[in-house]
C-alpha positions, 0 to 999 in steps of 0.5 A: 500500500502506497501512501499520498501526501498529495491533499496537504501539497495542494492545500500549500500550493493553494495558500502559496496562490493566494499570497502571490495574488495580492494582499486580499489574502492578508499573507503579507505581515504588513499589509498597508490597507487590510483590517483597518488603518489604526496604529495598533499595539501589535509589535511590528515582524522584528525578524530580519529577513536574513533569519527567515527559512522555507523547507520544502522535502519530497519522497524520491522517485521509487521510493520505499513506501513509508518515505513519503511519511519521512518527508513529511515528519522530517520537514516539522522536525527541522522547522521546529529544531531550527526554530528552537535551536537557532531562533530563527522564524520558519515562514512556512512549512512545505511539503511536497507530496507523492513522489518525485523531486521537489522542484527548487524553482517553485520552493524559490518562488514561494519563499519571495512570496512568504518573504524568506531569505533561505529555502532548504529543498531535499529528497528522501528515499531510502536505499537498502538500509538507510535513509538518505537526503539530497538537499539543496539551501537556495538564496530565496533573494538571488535563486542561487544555491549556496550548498547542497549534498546528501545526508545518509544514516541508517532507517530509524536514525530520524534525530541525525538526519534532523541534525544534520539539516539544522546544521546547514542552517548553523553554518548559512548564517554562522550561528550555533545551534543548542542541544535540544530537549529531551521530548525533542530527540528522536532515540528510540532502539526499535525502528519499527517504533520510529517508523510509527512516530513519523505516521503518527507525526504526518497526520498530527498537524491535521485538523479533522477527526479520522486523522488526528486519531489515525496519528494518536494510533501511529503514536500509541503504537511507537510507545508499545514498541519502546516505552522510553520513546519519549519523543512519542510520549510528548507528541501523544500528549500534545496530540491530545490537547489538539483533539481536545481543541478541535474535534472532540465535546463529548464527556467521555471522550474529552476525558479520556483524552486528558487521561492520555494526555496527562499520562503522556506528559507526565512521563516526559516530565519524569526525565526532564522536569523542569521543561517549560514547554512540557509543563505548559502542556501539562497546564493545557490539559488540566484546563480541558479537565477543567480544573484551572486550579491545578494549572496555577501552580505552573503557571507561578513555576514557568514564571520562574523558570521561564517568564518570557516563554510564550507558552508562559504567558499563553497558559497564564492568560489561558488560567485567568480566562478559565476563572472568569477573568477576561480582563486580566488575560487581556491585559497579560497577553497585552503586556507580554507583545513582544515576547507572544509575536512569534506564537501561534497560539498565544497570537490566537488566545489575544486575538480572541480576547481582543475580538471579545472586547470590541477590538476587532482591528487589533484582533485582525492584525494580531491574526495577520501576525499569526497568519504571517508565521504559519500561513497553513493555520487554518483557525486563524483564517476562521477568525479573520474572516468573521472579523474582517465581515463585522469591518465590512472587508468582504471581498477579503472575508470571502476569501479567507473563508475559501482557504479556511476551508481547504486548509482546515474543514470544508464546514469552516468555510461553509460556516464563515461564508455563511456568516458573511452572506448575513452580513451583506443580508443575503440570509437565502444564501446564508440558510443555504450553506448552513441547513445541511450543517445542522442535521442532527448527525452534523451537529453530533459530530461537530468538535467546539468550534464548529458548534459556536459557528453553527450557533452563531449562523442560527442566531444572526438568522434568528432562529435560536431555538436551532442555535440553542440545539447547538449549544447544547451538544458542547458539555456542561463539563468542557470549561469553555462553555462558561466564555458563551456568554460573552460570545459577541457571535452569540448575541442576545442569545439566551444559554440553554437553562441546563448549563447555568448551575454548572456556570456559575459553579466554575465561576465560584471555586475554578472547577468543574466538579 
C-alpha cells in the first residue's frame, strides 16, 4: 500500500496562490490597507529577513513506501529544531507530496512570496538500509544555491538526519545551534517504533477527526514498541490537547483524552522536569479537565523558570480566562507583545480576547501576525474572516473563508461564508450553506468550534431555538462553555437553562466538579 501526501501539497500550493495574488489574502505581515488603518499595539515582524527559512522535502522517485511519511515528519522536525535551536522564524512549512523531486524553482518562488531569505529543498528515499537526503539551501533573494549534498544514516536514525539539516542552517548564517530537549530527540532502539512516530507525526498537524486519531494510533503504537520513546510520549500528549481543541465535546471522550494526555506528559516530565514547554502542556490539559486550579501552580513555576516563554504567558492568560477573568488575560497577553509575536497560539488566545472586547482591528492584525508565521493555520483564517465581515472587508472575508476551508474543514468555510452572506443580508444564501450543517448527525459530530459557528449562523438568522440545539451538544463539563456568554457571535442569545448551575459553579471555586 502506497501512501499520498498529495491533499496537504495542494492545500500549500493553494495558500502559496493566494499570497502571490495580492494582499486580499492578508499573507503579507504588513499589509498597508487590510483590517483597518489604526496604529495598533501589535509589535511590528522584528525578524530580519536574513533569519527567515522555507523547507520544502519530497519522497524520491521509487521510493520505499513509508518515505513519503519521512518527508513529511522530517520537514516539522527541522522547522521546529531550527526554530528552537537557532531562533530563527520558519515562514512556512512545505511539503511536497507523492513522489518525485521537489522542484527548487517553485520552493524559490514561494519563499519571495512568504518573504524568506533561505529555502532548504531535499529528497528522501531510502536505499537498502538507510535513509538518505539530497538537499539543496537556495538564496530565496538571488535563486542561487549556496550548498547542497546528501545526508545518509541508517532507517530509524530520524534525530541525525534532523541534525544534520539544522546544521546547514548553523553554518548559512554562522550561528550555533543548542542541544535540544529531551521530548525533542528522536532515540528510540526499535525502528519499527520510529517508523510509527513519523505516521503518527504526518497526520498530527491535521485538523479533522479520522486523522488526528489515525496519528494518536501511529503514536500509541511507537510507545508499545519502546516505552522510553519519549519523543512519542510528548507528541501523544500534545496530540491530545489538539483533539481536545478541535474535534472532540463529548464527556467521555474529552476525558479520556486528558487521561492520555496527562499520562503522556507526565512521563516526559519524569526525565526532564523542569521543561517549560512540557509543563505548559501539562497546564493545557488540566484546563480541558477543567480544573484551572491545578494549572496555577505552573503557571507561578514557568514564571520562574521561564517568564518570557510564550507558552508562559499563553497558559497564564489561558488560567485567568478559565476563572472568569477576561480582563486580566487581556491585559497579560497585552503586556507580554513582544515576547507572544512569534506564537501561534498565544497570537490566537489575544486575538480572541481582543475580538471579545470590541477590538476587532487589533484582533485582525494580531491574526495577520499569526497568519504571517504559519500561513497553513487554518483557525486563524476562521477568525479573520468573521472579523474582517463585522469591518465590512468582504471581498477579503470571502476569501479567507475559501482557504479556511481547504486548509482546515470544508464546514469552516461553509460556516464563515455563511456568516458573511448575513452580513451583506443575503440570509437565502446564508440558510443555504448552513441547513445541511445542522442535521442532527452534523451537529453530533461537530468538535467546539464548529458548534459556536453553527450557533452563531442560527442566531444572526434568528432562529435560536436551532442555535440553542447547538449549544447544547458542547458539555456542561468542557470549561469553555462558561466564555458563551460573552460570545459577541452569540448575541442576545439566551444559554440553554441546563448549563447555568454548572456556570456559575466554575465561576465560584475554578472547577468543574
Amino acid at each position: 500500500m502506497r501512501y499520498s501526501l498529495a491533499p496537504g501539497a495542494a492545500a500549500l500550493a493553494f495558500v502559496a496562490l493566494c499570497a502571490s495574488s495580492a494582499r486580499a489574502q492578508g499573507l503579507d505581515p504588513t499589509p498597508a490597507s487590510q483590517c483597518g488603518e489604526r496604529v495598533v499595539t501589535v509589535q511590528p515582524d522584528s525578524a530580519v529577513a536574513d533569519s527567515r527559512v522555507l523547507i520544502r522535502f519530497a519522497a524520491g522517485l521509487a521510493s520505499d513506501t513509508d518515505d513519503a511519511f519521512l518527508a513529511r515528519a522530517l520537514g516539522t522536525l527541522v522547522a521546529e529544531r531550527i526554530r528552537q535551536t537557532l531562533s530563527l522564524d520558519v515562514r512556512s512549512r512545505g511539503f511536497s507530496g507523492g513522489s518525485g523531486s521537489a522542484s527548487a524553482a517553485s520552493a524559490v518562488a514561494e519563499g519571495r512570496v512568504l518573504g524568506v531569505r533561505y529555502v532548504l529543498v531535499g529528497t528522501v528515499q531510502r536505499r537498502d538500509d538507510r535513509s538518505v537526503i539530497d538537499w539543496r539551501l537556495v538564496d530565496a533573494r538571488s535563486g542561487k544555491q549556496t550548498s547542497s549534498g546528501t545526508a545518509s544514516e541508517p532507517v530509524g536514525a530520524v534525530d541525525s538526519l534532523v541534525n544534520a539539516m539544522t546544521s546547514v542552517m548553523t553554518r548559512a548564517l554562522g550561528r550555533t545551534a543548542s542541544r535540544p530537549a529531551a521530548r525533542d530527540r528522536l532515540h528510540s532502539r526499535s525502528p519499527s517504533a520510529i517508523l510509527s512516530f513519523l505516521r503518527g507525526l504526518a497526520e498530527a498537524e491535521a485538523f479533522d477527526r479520522a486523522r488526528l486519531q489515525s496519528a494518536a494510533r501511529a503514536l500509541q503504537r511507537a510507545i508499545e514498541l519502546d516505552r522510553s520513546f519519549i519523543a512519542a510520549r510528548y507528541r501523544l500528549a500534545e496530540l491530545s490537547v489538539r483533539q481536545l481543541d478541535w474535534v472532540e465535546h463529548g464527556d467521555r471522550a474529552r476525558a479520556l483524552l486528558v487521561q492520555t494526555g496527562l499520562w503522556s506528559i507526565g512521563a516526559v516530565l519524569l526525565k526532564e522536569p523542569y521543561d517549560p514547554p512540557a509543563l505548559a502542556l501539562m497546564g493545557r490539559l488540566y484546563l480541558h479537565k477543567g480544573t484551572p486550579a491545578l494549572a496555577q501552580p505552573i503557571v507561578a513555576s514557568l514564571r520562574t523558570l521561564a517568564p518570557d516563554d510564550p507558552a508562559t504567558v499563553e497558559l497564564d492568560a489561558r488560567v485567568a480566562r478559565a476563572l472568569g477573568h477576561d480582563e486580566d488575560a487581556l491585559n497579560i497577553v497585552r503586556a507580554s507583545a513582544s515576547a507572544t509575536e512569534r506564537s501561534i497560539d498565544a497570537l490566537m488566545v489575544r486575538a480572541d480576547l481582543e475580538r471579545r472586547v470590541g477590538d476587532r482591528v487589533v484582533a485582525c492584525r494580531v491574526l495577520n501576525r499569526a497568519i504571517s508565521l504559519d500561513a497553513t493555520h487554518a483557525p486563524a483564517y476562521v477568525w479573520r474572516a468573521i472579523v474582517r465581515s463585522t469591518l465590512g472587508e468582504l471581498r477579503e472575508g470571502w476569501g479567507d473563508a475559501e482557504v479556511a476551508s481547504r486548509l482546515g474543514r470544508a464546514d469552516w468555510g461553509e460556516l464563515t461564508g455563511a456568516l458573511i452572506d448575513v452580513a451583506v443580508r443575503d440570509t437565502v444564501r446564508a440558510r443555504t450553506r448552513v441547513k445541511p450543517l445542522m442535521t442532527p448527525s452534523s451537529l453530533d459530530s461537530a468538535g467546539w468550534l464548529d458548534l459556536v459557528l453553527r450557533a452563531a449562523v442560527a442566531n444572526s438568522l434568528t432562529t435560536p431555538a436551532a442555535a440553542q440545539q447547538a449549544i447544547l451538544r458542547i458539555s456542561c463539563r468542557d470549561p469553555r462553555r462558561i466564555g458563551l456568554s460573552n460570545e459577541p457571535l452569540l448575541r442576545y442569545l439566551r444559554l440553554p437553562s441546563n448549563c447555568v448551575g454548572g456556570i456559575a459553579a466554575i465561576r465560584r471555586d475554578g472547577s468543574s466538579g
